[in-house]
PDB file of N, CA, C, O and CB in Angstrom:
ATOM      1  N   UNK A   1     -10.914  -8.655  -2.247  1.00  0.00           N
ATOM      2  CA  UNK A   1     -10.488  -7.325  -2.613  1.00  0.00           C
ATOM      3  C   UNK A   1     -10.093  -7.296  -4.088  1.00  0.00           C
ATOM      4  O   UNK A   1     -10.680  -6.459  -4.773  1.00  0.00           O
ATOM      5  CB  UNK A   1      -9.323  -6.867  -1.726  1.00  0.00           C
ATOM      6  N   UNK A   2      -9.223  -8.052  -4.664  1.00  0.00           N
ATOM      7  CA  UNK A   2      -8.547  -8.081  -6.015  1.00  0.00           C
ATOM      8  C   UNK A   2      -9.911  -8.754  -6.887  1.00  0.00           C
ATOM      9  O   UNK A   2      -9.996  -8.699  -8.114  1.00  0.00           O
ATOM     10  CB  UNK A   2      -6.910  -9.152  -6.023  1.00  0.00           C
ATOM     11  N   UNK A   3     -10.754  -9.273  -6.155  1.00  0.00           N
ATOM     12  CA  UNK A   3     -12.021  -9.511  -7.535  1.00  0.00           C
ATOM     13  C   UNK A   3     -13.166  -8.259  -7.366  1.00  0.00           C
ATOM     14  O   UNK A   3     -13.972  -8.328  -8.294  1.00  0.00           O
ATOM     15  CB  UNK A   3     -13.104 -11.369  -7.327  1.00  0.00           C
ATOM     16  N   UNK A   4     -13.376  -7.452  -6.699  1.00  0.00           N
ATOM     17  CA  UNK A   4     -14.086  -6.315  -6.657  1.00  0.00           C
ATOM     18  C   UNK A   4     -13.233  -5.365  -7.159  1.00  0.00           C
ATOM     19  O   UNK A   4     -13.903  -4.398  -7.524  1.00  0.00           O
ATOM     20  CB  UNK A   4     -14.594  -5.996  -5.403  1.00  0.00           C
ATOM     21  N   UNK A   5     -12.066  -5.200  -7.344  1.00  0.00           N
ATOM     22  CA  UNK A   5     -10.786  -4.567  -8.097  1.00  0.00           C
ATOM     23  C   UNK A   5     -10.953  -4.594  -9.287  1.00  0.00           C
ATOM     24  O   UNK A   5     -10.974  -3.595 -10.006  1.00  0.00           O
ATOM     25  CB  UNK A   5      -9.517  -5.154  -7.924  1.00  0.00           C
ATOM     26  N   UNK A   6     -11.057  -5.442  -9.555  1.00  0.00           N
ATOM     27  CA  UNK A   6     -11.188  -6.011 -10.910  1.00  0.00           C
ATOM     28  C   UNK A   6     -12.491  -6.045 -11.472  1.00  0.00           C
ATOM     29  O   UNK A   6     -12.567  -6.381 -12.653  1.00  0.00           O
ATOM     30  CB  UNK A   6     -10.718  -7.302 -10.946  1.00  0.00           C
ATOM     31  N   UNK A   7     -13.396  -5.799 -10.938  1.00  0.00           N
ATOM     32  CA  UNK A   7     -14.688  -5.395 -11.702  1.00  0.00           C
ATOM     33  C   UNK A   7     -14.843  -4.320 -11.836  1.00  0.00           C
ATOM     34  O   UNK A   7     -15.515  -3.942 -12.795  1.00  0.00           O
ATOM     35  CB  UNK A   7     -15.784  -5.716 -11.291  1.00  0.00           C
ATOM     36  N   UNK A   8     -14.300  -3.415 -10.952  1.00  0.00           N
ATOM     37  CA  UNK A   8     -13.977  -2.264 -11.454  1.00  0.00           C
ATOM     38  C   UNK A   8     -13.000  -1.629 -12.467  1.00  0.00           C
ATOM     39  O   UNK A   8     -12.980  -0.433 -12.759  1.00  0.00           O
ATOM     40  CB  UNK A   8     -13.829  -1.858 -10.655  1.00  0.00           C
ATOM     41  N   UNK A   9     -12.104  -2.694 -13.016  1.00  0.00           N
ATOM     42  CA  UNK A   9     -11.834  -2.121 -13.946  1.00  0.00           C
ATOM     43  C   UNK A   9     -10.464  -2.297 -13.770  1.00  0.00           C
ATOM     44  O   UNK A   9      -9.958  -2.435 -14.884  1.00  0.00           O
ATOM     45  CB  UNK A   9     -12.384  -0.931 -14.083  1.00  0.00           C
ATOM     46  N   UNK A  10      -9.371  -2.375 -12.611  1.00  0.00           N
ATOM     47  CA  UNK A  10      -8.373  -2.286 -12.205  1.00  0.00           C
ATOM     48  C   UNK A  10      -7.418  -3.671 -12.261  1.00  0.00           C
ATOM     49  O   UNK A  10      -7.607  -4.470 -11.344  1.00  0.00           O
ATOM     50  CB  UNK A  10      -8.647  -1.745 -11.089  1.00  0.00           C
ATOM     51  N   UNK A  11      -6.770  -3.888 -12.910  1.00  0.00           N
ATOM     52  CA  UNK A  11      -5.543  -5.199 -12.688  1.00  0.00           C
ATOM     53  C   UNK A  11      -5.130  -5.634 -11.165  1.00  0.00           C
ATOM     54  O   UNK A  11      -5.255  -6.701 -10.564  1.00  0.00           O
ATOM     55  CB  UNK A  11      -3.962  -4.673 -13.391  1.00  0.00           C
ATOM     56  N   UNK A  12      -4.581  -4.354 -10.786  1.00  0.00           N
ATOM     57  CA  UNK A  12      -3.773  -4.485  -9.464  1.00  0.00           C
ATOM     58  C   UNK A  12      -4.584  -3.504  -8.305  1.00  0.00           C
ATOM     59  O   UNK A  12      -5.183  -2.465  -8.582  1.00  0.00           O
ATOM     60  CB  UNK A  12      -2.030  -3.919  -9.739  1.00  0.00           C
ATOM     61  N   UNK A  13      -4.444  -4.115  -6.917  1.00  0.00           N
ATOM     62  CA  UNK A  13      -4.786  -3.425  -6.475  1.00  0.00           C
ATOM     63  C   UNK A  13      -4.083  -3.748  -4.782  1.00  0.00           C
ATOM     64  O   UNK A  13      -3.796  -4.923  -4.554  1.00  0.00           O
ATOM     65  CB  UNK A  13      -6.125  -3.376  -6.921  1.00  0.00           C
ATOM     66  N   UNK A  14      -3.886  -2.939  -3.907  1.00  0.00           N
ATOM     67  CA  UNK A  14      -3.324  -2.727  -2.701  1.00  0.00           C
ATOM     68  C   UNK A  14      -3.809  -2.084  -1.234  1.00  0.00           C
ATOM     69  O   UNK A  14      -4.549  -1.120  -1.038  1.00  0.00           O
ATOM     70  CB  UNK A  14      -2.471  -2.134  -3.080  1.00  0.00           C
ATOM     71  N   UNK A  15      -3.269  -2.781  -0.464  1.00  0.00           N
ATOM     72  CA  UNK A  15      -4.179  -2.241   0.809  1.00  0.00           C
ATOM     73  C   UNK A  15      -2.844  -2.106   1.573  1.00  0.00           C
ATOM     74  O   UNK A  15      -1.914  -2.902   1.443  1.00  0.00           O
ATOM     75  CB  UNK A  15      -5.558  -3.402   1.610  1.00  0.00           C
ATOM     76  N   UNK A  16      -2.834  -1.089   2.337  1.00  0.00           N
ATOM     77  CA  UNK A  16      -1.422  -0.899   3.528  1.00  0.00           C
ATOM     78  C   UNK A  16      -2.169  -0.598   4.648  1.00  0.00           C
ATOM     79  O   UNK A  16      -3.304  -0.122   4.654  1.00  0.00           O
ATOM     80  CB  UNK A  16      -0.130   0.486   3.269  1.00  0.00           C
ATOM     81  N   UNK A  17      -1.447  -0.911   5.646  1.00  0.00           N
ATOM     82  CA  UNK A  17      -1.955  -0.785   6.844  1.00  0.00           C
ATOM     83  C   UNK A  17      -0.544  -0.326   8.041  1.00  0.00           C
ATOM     84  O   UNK A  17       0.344  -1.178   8.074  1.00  0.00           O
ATOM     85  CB  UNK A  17      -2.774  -2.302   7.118  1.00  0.00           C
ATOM     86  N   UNK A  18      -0.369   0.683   8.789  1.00  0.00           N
ATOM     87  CA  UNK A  18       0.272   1.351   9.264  1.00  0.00           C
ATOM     88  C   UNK A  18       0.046   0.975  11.005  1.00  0.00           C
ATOM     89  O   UNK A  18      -0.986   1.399  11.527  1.00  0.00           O
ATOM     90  CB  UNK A  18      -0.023   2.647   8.646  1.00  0.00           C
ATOM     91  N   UNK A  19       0.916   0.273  11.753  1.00  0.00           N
ATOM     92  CA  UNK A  19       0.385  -0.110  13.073  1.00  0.00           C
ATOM     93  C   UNK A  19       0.776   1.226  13.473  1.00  0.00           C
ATOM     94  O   UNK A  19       1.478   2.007  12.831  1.00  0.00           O
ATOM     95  CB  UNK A  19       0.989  -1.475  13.932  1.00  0.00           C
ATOM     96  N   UNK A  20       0.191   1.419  14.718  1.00  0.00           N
ATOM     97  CA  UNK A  20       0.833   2.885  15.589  1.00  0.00           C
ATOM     98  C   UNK A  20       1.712   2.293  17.074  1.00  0.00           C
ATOM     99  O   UNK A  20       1.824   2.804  18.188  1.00  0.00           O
ATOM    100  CB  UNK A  20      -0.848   4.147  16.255  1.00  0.00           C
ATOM    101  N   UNK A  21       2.159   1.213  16.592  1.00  0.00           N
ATOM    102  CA  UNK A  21       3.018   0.879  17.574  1.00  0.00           C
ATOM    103  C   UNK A  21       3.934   0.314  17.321  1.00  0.00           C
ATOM    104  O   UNK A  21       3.507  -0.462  16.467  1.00  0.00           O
ATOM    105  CB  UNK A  21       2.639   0.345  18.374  1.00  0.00           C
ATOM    106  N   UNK A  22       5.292   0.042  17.476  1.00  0.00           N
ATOM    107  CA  UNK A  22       6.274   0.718  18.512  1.00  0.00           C
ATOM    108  C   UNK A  22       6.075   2.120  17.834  1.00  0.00           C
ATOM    109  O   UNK A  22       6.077   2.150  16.603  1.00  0.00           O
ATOM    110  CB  UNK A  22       8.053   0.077  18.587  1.00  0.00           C
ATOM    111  N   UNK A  23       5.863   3.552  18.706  1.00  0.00           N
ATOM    112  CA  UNK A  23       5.954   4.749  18.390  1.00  0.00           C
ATOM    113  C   UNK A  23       7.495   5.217  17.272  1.00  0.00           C
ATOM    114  O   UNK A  23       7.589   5.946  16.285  1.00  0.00           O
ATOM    115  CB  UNK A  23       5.867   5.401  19.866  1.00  0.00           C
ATOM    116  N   UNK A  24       8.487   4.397  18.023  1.00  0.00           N
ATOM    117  CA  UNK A  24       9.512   4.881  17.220  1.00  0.00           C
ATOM    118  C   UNK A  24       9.511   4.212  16.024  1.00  0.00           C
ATOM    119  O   UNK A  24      10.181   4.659  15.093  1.00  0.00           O
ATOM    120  CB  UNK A  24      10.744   4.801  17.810  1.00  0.00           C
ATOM    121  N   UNK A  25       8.954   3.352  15.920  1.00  0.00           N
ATOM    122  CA  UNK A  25       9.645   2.275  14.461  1.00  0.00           C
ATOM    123  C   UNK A  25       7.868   1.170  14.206  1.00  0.00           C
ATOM    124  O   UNK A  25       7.592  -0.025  14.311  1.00  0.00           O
ATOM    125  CB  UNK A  25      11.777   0.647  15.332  1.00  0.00           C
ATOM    126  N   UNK A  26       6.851   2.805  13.741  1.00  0.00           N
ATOM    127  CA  UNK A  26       5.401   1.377  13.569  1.00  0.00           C
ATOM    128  C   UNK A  26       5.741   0.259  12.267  1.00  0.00           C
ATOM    129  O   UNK A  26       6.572   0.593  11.422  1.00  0.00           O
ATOM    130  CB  UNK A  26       3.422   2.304  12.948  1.00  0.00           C
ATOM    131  N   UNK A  27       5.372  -0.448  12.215  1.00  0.00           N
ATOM    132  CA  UNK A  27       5.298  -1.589  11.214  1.00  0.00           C
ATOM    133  C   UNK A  27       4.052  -1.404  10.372  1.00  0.00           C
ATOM    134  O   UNK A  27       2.905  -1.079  10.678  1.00  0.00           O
ATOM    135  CB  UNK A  27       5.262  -3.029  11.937  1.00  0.00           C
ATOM    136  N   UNK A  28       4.571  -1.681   9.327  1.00  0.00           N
ATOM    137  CA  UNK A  28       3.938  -1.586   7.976  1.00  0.00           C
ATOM    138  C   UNK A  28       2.865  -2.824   6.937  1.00  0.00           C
ATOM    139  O   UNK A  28       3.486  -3.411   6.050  1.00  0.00           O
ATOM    140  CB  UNK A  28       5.193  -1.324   7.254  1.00  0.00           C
ATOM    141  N   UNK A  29       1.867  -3.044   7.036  1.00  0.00           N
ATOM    142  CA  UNK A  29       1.589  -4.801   6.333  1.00  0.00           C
ATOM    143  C   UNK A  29       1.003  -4.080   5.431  1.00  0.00           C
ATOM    144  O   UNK A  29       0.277  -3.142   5.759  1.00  0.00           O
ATOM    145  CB  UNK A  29       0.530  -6.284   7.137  1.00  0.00           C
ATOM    146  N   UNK A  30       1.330  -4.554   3.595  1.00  0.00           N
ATOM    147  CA  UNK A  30       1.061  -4.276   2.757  1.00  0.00           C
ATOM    148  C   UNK A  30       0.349  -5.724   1.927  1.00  0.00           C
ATOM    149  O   UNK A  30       1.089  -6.622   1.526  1.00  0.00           O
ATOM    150  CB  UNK A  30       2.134  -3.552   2.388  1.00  0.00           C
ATOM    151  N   UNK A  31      -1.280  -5.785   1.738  1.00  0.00           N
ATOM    152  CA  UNK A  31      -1.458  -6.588   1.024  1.00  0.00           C
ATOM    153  C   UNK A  31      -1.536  -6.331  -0.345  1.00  0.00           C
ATOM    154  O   UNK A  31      -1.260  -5.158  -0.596  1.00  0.00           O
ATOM    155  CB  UNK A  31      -2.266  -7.073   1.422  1.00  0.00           C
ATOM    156  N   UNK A  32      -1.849  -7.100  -1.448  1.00  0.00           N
ATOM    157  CA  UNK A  32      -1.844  -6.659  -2.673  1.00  0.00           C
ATOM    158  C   UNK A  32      -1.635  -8.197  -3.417  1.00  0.00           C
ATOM    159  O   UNK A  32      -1.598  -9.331  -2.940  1.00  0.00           O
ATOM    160  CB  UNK A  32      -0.665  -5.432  -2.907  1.00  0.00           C
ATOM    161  N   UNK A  33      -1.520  -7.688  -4.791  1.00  0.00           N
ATOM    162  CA  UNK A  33      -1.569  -8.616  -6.048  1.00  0.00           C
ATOM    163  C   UNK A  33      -0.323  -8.133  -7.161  1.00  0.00           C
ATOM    164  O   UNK A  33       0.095  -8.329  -8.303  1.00  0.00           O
ATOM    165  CB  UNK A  33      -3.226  -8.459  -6.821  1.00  0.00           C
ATOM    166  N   UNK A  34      -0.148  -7.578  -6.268  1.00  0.00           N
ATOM    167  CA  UNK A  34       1.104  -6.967  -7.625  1.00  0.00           C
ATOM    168  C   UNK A  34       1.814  -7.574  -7.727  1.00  0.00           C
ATOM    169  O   UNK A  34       2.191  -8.095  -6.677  1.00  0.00           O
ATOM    170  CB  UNK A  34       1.947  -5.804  -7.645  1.00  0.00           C
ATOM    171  N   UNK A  35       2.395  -7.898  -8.757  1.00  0.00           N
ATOM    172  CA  UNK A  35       3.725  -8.809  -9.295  1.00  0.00           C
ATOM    173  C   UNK A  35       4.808  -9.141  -7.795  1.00  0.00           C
ATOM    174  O   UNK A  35       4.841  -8.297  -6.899  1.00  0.00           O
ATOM    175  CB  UNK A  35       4.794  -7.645 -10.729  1.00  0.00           C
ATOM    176  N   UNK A  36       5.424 -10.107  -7.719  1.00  0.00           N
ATOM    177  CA  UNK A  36       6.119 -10.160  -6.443  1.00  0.00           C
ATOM    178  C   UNK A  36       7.893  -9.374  -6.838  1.00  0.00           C
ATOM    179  O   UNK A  36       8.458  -8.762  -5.932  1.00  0.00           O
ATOM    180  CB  UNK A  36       6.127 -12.095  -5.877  1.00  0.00           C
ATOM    181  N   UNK A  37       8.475  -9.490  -8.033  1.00  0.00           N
ATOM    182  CA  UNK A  37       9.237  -8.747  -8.695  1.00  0.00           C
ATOM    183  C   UNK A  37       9.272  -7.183  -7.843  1.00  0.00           C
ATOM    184  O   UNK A  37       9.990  -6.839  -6.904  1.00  0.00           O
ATOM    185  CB  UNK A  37       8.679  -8.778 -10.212  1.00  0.00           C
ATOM    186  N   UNK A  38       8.105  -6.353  -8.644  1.00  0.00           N
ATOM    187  CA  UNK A  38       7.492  -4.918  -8.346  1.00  0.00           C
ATOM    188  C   UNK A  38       7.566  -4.775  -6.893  1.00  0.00           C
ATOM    189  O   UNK A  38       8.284  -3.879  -6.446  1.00  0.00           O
ATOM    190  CB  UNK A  38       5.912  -4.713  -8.848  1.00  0.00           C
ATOM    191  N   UNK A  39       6.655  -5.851  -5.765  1.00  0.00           N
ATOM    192  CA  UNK A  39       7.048  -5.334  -4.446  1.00  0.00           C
ATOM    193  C   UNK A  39       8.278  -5.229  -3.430  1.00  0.00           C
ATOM    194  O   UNK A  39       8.343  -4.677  -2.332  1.00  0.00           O
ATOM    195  CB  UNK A  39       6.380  -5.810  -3.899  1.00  0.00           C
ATOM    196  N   UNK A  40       9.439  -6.098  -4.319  1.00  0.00           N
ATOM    197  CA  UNK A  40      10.390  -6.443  -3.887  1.00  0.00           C
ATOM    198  C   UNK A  40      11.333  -5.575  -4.391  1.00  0.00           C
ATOM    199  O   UNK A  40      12.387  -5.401  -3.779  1.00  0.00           O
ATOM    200  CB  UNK A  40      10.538  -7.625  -4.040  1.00  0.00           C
ATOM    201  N   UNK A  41      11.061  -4.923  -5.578  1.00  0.00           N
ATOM    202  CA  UNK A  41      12.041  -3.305  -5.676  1.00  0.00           C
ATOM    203  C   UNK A  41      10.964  -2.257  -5.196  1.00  0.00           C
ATOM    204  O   UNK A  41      11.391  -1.211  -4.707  1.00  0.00           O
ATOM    205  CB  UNK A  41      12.668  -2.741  -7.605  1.00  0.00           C
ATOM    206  N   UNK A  42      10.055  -2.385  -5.263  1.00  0.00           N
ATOM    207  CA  UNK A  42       8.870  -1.123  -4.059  1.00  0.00           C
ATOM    208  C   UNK A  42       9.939  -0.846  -2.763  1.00  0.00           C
ATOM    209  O   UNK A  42      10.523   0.218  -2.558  1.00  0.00           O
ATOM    210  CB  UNK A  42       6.861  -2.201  -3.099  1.00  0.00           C
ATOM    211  N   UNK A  43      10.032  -1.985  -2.008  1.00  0.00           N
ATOM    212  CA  UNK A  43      10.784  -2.335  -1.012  1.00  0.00           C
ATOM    213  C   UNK A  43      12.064  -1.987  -1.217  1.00  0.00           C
ATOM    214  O   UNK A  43      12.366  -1.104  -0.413  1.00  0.00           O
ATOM    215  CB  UNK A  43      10.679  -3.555  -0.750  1.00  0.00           C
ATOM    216  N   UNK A  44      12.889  -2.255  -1.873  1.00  0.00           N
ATOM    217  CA  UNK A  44      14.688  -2.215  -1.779  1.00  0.00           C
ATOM    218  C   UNK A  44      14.645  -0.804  -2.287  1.00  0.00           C
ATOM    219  O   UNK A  44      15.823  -0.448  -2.286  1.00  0.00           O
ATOM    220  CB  UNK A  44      15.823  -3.485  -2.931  1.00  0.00           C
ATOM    221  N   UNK A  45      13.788   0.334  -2.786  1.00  0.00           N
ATOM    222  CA  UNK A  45      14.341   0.849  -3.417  1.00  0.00           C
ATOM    223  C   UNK A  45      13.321   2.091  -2.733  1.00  0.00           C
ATOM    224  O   UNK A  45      12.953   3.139  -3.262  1.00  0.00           O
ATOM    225  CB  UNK A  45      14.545   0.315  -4.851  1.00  0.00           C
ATOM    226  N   UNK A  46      13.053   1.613  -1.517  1.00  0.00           N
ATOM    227  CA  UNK A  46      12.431   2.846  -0.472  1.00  0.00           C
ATOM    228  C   UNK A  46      11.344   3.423  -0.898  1.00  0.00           C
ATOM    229  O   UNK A  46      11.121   4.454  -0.263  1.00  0.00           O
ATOM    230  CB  UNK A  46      13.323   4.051  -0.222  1.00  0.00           C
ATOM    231  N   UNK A  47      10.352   3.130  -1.933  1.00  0.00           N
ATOM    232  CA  UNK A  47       9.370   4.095  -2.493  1.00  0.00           C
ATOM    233  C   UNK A  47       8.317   3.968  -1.344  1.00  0.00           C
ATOM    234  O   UNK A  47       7.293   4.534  -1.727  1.00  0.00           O
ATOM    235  CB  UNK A  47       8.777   3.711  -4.098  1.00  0.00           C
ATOM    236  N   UNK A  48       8.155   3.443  -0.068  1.00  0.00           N
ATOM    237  CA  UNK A  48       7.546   3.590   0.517  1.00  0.00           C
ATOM    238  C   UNK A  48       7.109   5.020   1.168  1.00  0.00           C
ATOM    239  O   UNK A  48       6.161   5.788   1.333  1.00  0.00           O
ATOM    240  CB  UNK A  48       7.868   2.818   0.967  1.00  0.00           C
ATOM    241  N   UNK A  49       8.520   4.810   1.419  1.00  0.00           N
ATOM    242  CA  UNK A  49       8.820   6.658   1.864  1.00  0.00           C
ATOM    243  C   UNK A  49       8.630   7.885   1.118  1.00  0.00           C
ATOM    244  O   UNK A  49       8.719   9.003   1.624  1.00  0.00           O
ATOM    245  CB  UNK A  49      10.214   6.963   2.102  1.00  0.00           C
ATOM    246  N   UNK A  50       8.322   7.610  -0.310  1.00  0.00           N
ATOM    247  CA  UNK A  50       7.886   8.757  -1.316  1.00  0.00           C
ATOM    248  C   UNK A  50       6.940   8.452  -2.033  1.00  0.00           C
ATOM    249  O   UNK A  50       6.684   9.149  -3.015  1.00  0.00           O
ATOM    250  CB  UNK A  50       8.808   9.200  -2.211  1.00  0.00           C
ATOM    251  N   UNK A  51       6.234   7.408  -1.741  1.00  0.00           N
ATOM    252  CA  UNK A  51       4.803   7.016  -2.556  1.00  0.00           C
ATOM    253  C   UNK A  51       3.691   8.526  -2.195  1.00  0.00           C
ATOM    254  O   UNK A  51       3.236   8.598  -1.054  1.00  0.00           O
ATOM    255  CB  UNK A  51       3.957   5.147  -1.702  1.00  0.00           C
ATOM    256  N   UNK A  52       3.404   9.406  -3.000  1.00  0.00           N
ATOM    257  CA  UNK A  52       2.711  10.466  -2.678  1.00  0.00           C
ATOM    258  C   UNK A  52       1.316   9.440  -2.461  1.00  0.00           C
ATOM    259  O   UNK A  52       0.526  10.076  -1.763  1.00  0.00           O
ATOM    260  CB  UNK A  52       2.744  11.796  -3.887  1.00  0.00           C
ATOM    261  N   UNK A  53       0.807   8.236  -2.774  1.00  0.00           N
ATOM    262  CA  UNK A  53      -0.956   7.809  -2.683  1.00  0.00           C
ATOM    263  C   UNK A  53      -0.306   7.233  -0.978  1.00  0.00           C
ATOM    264  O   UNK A  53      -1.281   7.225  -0.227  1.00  0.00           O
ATOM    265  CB  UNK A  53      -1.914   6.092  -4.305  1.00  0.00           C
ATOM    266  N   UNK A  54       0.562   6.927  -0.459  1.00  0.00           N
ATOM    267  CA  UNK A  54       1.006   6.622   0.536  1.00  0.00           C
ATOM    268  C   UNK A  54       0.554   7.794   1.553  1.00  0.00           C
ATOM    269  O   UNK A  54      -0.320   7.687   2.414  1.00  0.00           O
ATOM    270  CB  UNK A  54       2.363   6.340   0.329  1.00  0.00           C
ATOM    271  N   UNK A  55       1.399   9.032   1.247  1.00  0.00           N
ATOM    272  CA  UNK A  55       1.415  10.248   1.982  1.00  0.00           C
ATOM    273  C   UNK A  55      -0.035  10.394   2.499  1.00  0.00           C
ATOM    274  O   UNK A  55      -0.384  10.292   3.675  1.00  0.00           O
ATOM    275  CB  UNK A  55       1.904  11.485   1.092  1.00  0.00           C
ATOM    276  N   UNK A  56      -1.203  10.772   0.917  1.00  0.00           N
ATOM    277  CA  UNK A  56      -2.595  10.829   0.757  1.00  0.00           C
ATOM    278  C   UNK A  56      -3.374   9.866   1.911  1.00  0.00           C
ATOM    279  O   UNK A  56      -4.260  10.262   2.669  1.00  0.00           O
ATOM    280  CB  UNK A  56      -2.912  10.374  -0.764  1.00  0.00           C
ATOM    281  N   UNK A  57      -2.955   8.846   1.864  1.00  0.00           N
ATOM    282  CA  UNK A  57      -3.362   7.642   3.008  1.00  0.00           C
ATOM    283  C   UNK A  57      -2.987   8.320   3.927  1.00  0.00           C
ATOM    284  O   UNK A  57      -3.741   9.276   3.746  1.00  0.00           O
ATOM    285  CB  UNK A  57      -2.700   6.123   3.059  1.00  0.00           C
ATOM    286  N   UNK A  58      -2.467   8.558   4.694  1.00  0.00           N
ATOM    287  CA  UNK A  58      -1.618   8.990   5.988  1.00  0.00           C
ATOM    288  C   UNK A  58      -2.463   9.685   6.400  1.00  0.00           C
ATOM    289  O   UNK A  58      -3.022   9.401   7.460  1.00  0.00           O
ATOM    290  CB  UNK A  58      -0.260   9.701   5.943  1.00  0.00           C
ATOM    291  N   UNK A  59      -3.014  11.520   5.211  1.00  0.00           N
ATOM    292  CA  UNK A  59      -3.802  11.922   5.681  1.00  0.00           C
ATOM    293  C   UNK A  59      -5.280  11.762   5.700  1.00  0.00           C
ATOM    294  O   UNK A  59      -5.817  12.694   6.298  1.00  0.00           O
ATOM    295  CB  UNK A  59      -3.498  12.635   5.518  1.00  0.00           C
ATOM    296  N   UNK A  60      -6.259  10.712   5.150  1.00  0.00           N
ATOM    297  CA  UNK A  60      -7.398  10.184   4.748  1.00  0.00           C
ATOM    298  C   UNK A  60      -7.841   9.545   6.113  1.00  0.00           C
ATOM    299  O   UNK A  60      -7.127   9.360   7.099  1.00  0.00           O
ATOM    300  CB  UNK A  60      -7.236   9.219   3.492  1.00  0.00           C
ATOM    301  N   UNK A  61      -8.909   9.307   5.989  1.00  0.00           N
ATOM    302  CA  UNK A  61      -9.633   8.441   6.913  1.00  0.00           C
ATOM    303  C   UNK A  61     -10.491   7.587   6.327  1.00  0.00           C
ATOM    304  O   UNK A  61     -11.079   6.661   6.886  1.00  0.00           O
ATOM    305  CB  UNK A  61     -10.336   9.119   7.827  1.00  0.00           C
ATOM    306  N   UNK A  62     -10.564   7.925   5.119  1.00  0.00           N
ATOM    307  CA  UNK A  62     -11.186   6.143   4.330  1.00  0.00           C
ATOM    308  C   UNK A  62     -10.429   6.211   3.175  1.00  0.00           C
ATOM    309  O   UNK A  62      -9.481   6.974   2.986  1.00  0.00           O
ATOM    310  CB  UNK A  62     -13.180   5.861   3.744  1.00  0.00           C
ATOM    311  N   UNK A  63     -10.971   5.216   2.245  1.00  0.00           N
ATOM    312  CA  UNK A  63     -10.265   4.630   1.530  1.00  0.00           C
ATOM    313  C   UNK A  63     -10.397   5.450   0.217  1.00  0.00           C
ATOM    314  O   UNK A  63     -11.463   6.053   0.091  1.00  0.00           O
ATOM    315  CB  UNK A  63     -10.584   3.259   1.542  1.00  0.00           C
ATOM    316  N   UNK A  64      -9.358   5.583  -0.918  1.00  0.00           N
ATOM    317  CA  UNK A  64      -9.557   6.001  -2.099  1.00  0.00           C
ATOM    318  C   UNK A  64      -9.088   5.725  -3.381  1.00  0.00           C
ATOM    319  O   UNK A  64      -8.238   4.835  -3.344  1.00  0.00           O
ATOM    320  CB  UNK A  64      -9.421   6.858  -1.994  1.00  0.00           C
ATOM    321  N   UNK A  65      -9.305   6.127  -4.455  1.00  0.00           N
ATOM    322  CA  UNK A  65      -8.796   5.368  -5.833  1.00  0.00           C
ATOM    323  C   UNK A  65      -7.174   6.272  -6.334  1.00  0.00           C
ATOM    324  O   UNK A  65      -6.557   5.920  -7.339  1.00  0.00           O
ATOM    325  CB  UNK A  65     -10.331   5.602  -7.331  1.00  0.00           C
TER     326      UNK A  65
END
């Protein structure tokens, strides 16, 4: 993923994946290349929950830039 990323032109790049289970509380696996710093305040500092390319995902059915 991060070397087809990168031929395109892009440094960093990320994939999330949203389980639909437990209904109340799904789990989240975020791969990526981003600095480990960056995902670790991504994380403490909730932008999960207000990432608008996040939201965009939610409503998509494939993938986008």
């Amino acid at each position: 993923m991060t070397v087809l990323a990168g031929q395109l032109g892009f440094d960093y790049c990320a994939y999330g994946l949203r389980m639909p289970i437990p209904l109340g509380n799904p789990q989240v696996a975020i791969l990526c290349n981003y600095p480990t710093a960056w995902m670790e305040r991504y994380d403490t500092c909730g932008y999960l929950a207000i990432d608008l390319t996040v939201r965009q995902a939610l409503r998509a059915v494939s993938p986008f830039v």
